[in-house]
C-alpha positions in Angstrom: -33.3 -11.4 -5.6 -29.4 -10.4 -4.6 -27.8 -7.6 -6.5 -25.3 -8.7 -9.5 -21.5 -8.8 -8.7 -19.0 -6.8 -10.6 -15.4 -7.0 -10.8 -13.8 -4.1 -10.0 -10.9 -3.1 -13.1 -8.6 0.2 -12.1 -8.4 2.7 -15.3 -5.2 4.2 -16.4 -2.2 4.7 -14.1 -3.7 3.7 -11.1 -3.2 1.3 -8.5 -5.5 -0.1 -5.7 -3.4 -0.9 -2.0 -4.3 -2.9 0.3 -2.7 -1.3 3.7 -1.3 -3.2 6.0 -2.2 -3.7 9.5 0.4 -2.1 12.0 0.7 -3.5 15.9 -0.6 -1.1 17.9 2.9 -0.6 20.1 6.0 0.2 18.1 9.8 -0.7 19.7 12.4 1.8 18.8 15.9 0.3 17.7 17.3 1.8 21.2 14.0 -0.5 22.9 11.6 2.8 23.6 8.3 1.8 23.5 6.1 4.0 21.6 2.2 3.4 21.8 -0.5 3.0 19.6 -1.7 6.5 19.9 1.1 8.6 18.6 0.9 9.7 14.7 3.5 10.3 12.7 2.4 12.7 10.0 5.7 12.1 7.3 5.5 8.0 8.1 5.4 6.3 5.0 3.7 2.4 4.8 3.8 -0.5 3.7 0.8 -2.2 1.8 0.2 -4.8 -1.1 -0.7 -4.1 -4.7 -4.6 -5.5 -5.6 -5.3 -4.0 -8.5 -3.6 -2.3 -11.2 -4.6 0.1 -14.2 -3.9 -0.6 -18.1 -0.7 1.9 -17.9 0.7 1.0 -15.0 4.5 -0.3 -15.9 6.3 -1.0 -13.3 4.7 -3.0 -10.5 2.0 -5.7 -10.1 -0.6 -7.3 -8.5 0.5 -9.3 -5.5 4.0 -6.5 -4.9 4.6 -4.8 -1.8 4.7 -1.2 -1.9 5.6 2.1 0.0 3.9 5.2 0.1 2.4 7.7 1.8 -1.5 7.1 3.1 -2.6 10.6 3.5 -4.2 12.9 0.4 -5.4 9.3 -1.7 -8.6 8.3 -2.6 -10.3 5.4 0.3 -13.0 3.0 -1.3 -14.4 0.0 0.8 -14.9 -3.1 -1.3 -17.0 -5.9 0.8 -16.0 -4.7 3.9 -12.3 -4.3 3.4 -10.8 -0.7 3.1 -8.4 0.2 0.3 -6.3 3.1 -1.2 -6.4 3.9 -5.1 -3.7 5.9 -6.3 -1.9 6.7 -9.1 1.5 4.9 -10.0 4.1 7.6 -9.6 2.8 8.4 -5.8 4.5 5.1 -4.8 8.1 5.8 -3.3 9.6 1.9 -3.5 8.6 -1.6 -4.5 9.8 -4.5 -1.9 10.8 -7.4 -4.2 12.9 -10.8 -3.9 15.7 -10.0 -6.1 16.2 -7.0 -7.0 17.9 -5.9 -10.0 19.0 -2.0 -8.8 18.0 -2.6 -5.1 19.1 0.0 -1.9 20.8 -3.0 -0.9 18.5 -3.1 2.6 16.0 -5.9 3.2 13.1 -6.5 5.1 
């Protein structure tokens, strides 16, 4: 007999991420190539919103988000790894058209 499915529901004010995948060589804007295998502790990422709590107010499933990877919570769901954090970790939302954007784009 297989075990019973359940559908996963964040609580509260937090959020679920799906990181994404960086190349494993990075070009610097002055064409440095830096390898795989340097870390950058302060690097903030990039990753896409899964889930989302009941409090959660200002992004949503499906947005892409920046924040920082280290000090959050890891859970693997069906053999894909993601972050759960809470709301007000999150440093910037990537969207289309932005009402008060930075005025950068990606």
């Amino acid at each position: 007999m297989s075990e019973p499915k359940f559908e996963v529901q964040m609580l509260h004010d937090r959020v679920m991420i799906k990181v994404e995948k960086e190349p494993g060589e990075r070009r610097s804007t002055s064409g440095i190539v830096i390898p795989a295998t340097v870390e950058q502790s302060n690097r903030l990422v990039w990753g896409q919103v899964c889930g989302v709590g009941h409090h959660v107010r200002t992004v949503k499933v499906g947005d892409r988000v920046l924040f920082h990877p280290e000090d959050q919570y890891e859970v693997e769901i069906q053999g894909e790894n993601y972050l759960v954090m809470r709301e007000r970790d999150l440093h910037a939302i990537a969207s289309e058209r932005p009402e008060h954007g930075t005025g950068l784009y990606l």
